[in-house]
C-alpha positions as CSV (number, residue, x, y, z in Angstrom):
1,X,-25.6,-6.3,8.7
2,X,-23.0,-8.7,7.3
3,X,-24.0,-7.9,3.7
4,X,-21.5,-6.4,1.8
5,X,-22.6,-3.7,-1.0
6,X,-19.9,-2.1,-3.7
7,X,-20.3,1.0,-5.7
8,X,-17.5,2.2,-8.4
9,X,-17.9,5.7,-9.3
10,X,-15.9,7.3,-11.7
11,X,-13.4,9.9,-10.7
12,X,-12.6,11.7,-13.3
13,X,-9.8,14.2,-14.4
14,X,-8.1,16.5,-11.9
15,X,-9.7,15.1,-8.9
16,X,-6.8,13.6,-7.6
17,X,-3.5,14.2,-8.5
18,X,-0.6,12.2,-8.0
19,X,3.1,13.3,-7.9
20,X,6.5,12.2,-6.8
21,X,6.0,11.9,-3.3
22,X,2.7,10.5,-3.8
23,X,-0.9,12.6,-3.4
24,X,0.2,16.0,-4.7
25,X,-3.6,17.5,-4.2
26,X,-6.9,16.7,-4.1
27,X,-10.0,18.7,-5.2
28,X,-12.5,17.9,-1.8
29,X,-15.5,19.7,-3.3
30,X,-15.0,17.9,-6.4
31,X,-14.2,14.8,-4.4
32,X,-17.4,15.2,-1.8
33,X,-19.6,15.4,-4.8
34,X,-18.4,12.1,-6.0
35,X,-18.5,10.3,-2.3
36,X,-21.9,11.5,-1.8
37,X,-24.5,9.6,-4.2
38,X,-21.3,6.6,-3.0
39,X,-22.3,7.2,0.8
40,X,-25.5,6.6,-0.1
41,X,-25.6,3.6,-2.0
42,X,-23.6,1.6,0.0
43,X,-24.8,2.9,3.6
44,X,-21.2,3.4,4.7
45,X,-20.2,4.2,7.9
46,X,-18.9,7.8,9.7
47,X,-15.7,6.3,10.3
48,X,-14.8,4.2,6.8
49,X,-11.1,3.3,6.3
50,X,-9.3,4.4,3.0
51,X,-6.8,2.5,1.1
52,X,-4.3,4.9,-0.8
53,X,-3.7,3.2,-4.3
54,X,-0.1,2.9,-5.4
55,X,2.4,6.1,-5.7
56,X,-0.4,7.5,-3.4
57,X,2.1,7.9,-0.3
58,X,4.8,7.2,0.2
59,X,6.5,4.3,2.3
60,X,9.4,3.5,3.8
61,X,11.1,1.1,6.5
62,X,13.3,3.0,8.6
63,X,15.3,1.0,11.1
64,X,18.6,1.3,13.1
65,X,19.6,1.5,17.3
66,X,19.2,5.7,17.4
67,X,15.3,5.7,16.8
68,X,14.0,7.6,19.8
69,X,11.0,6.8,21.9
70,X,9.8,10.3,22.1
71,X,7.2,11.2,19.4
72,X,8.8,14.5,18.8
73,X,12.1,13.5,18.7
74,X,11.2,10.6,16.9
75,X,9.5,13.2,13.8
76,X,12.6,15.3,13.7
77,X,15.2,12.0,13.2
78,X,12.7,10.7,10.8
79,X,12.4,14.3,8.7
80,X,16.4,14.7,8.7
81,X,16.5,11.0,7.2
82,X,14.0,11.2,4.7
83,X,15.4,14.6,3.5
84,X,18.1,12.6,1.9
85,X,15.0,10.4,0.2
86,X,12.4,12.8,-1.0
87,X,12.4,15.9,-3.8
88,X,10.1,17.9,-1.3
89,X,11.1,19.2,2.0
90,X,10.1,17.3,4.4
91,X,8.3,19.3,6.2
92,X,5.9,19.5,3.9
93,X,4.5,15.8,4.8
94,X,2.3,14.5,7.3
95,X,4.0,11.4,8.8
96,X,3.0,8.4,10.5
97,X,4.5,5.7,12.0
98,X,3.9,2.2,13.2
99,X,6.9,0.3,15.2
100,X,7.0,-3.3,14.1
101,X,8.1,-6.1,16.6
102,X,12.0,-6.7,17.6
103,X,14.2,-8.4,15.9
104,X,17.9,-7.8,17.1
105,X,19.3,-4.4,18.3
106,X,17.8,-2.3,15.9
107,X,14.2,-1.1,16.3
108,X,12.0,-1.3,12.8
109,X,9.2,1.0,11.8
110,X,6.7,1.5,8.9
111,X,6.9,5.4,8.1
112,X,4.3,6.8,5.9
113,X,4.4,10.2,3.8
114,X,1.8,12.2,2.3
115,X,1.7,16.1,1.4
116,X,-0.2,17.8,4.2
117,X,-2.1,20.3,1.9
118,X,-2.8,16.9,0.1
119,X,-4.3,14.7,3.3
120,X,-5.7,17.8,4.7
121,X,-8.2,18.3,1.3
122,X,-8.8,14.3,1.2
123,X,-10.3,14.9,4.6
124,X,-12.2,17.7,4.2
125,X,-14.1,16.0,1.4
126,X,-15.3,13.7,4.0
127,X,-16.0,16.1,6.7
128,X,-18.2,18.0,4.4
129,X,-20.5,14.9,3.9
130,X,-19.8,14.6,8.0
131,X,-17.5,11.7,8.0
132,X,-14.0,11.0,9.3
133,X,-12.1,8.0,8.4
134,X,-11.0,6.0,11.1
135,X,-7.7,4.8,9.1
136,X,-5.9,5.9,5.8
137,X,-3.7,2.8,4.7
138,X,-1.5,2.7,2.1
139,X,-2.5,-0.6,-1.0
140,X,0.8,-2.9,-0.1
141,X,0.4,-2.2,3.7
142,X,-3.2,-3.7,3.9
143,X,-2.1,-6.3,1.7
144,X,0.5,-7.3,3.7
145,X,-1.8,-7.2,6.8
146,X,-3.3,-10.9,6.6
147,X,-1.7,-14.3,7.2
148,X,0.7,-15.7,9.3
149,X,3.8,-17.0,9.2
150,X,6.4,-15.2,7.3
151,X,5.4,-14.0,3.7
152,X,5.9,-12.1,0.7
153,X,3.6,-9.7,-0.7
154,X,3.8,-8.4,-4.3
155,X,1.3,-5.5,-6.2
156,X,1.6,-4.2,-9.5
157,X,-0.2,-1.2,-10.7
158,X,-0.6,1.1,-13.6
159,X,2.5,2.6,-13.3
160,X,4.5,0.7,-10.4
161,X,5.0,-2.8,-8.5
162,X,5.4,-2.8,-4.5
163,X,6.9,-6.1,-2.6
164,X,6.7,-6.1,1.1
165,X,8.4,-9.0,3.3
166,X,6.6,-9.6,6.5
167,X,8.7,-12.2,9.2
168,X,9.0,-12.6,12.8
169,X,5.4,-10.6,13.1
170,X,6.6,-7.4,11.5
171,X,7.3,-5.9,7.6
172,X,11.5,-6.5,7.3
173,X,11.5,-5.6,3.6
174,X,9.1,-2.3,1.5
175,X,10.2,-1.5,-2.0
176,X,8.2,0.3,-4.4
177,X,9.6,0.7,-7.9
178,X,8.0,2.8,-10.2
179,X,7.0,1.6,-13.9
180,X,7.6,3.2,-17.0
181,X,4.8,4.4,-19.0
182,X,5.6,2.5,-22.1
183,X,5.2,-0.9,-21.4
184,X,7.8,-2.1,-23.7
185,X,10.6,-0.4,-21.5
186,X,9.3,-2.2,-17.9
187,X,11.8,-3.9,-16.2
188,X,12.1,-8.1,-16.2
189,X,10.0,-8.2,-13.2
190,X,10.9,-11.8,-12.7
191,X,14.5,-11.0,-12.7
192,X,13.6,-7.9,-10.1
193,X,12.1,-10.9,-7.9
194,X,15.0,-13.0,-8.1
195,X,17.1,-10.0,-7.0
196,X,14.6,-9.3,-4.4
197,X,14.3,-12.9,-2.8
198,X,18.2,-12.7,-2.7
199,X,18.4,-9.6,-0.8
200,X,16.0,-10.9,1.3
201,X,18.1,-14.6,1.9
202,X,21.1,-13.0,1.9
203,X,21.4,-9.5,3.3
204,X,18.1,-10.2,5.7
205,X,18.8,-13.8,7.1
206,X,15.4,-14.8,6.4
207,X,16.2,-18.4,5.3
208,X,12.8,-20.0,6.0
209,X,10.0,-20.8,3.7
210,X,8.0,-17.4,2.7
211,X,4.4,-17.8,1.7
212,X,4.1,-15.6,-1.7
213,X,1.0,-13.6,-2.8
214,X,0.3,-11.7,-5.8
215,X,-1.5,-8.9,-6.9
216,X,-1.3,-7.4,-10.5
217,X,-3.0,-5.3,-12.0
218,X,-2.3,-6.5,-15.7
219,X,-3.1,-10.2,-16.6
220,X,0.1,-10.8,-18.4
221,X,2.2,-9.8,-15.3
222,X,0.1,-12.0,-13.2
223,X,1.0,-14.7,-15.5
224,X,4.1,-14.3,-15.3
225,X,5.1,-13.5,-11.5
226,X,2.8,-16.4,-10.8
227,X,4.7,-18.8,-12.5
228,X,7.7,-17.2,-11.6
229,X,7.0,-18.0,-7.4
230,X,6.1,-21.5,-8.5
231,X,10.1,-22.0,-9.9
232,X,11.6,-20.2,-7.1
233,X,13.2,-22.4,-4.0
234,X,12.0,-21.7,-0.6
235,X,8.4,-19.7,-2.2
236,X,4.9,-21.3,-1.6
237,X,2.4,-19.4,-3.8
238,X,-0.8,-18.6,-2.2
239,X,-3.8,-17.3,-4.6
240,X,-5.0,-14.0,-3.0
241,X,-8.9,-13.9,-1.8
242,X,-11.0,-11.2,-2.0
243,X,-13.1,-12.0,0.6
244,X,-16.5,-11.9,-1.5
245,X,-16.2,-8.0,-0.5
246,X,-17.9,-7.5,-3.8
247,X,-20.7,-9.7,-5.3
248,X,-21.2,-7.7,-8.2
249,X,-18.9,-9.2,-11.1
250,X,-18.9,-6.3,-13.0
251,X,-17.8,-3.9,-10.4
252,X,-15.2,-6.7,-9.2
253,X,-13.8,-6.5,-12.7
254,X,-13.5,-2.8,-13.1
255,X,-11.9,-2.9,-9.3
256,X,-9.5,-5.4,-10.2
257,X,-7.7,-7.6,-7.8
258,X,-5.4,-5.6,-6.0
259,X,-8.6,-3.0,-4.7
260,X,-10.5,-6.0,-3.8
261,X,-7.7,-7.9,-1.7
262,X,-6.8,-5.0,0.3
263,X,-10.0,-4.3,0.9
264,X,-10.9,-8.1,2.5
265,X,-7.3,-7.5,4.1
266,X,-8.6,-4.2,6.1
267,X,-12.3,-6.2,6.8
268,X,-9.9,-9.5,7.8
């Protein structure tokens, strides 16, 4: 009816369990039992969307003139390349893939990867309460869902920071780095955006302005790669909004703002 309502329960250990190549498995009774007293709170639909957090698939742009249209074909060129990318065999995934719009010869697609035992037990956990989500999105896709004009998207997580370029009306740039667990051996994120924004002018040809976002987990790195777009040529920072998806400052706390924005992005 318009009115948004937010619940956060707790998850809990071994739930869900994340591994190299994003969900390694997911316990769907244990998982049911904590989306049932949550379906009921917040009146949710049969056919919710779900937003994958960080390391939780896996996502790649795959591009070049050999792509075929054929969906078939398409899977086994797509399983032979990321063989070469991914500890598992690639078999092993579920895969699925959005083309984005032309720009020159090559033909550009958003692939996503997640173990097939893993998706198959996140779904049953809904079926048992008798819903099926009409969409599974990985975090840095939603967010780089709204807006227009050519922009940059950047998320940092626990344990990783994504950066997604959308120009021309489709995502030219995906990069997901994962973060060390001590905090003291991180990388100089603002040096890994300087390297980024140069691939980007130099190797990509986008030249233009780019409208930056940010989404960090941890304050201190939202400090810092905030004031970092500010001193960066050819950057317009642009404070994410969360839509007022969630009223409840306590719960908008504890979801932080990288939850919240892809979640107004999926609503948007």
């Amino acid at each position: 009816g318009g009115v948004f309502r937010c619940a956060a329960p707790e998850r809990g250990p071994g739930v869900v369990d994340l591994g190299p190549v994003g969900l390694q498995a997911v316990d769907a009774p244990a998982l049911a039992e904590i989306l049932r007293p949550l379906h009921t709170r917040v009146a949710s639909p049969s056919r919710p969307a779900v937003v994958t957090p960080p390391g939780g698939a896996g996502c790649f742009l795959i591009e070049g003139t050999d792509l075929p249209p054929r969906r078939s074909d398409l899977d086994d060129v797509l399983r032979w390349r990321l063989k070469k990318l991914l500890p598992v065999p690639p078999a092993e995934l579920r895969l699925t893939t959005v083309f984005q719009p032309s720009a020159g010869e090559a033909r550009h697609l958003v692939c996503a990867t997640i173990k097939e035992k893993a998706i198959a037990a996140l779904e049953r956990s809904f079926r048992e309460l008798r819903i099926r989500p009409g969409l599974i999105v990985p975090r840095i896709r939603a967010l780089a869902l709204p807006g227009e004009g050519d922009r940059l998207v950047i998320e940092q997580d626990v344990d990783v920071v994504a950066m997604a370029v959308v120009a021309s009306g489709g995502i030219r740039f995906l990069r997901t780095k994962p973060l060390p667990k001590d905090r003291a051996a991180w990388p100089d994120l603002a040096r890994e955006l300087d390297l980024t924004v140069n691939y980007i002018r130099d190797s990509l040809g986008i030249t233009g302005p780019l409208e930056a976002r940010c989404t960090a987990r941890d304050p201190e790195v939202q400090q810092l790669i905030g004031r970092h777009l500010q001193e960066v040529d050819g950057l317009g920072p642009v404070q994410p909004s969360a839509g007022g998806v969630c009223p409840d400052a306590a719960i908008a706390h504890r979801l932080g703002p990288g939850r919240l924005t892809a979640m107004a992005a999926i609503f948007e």
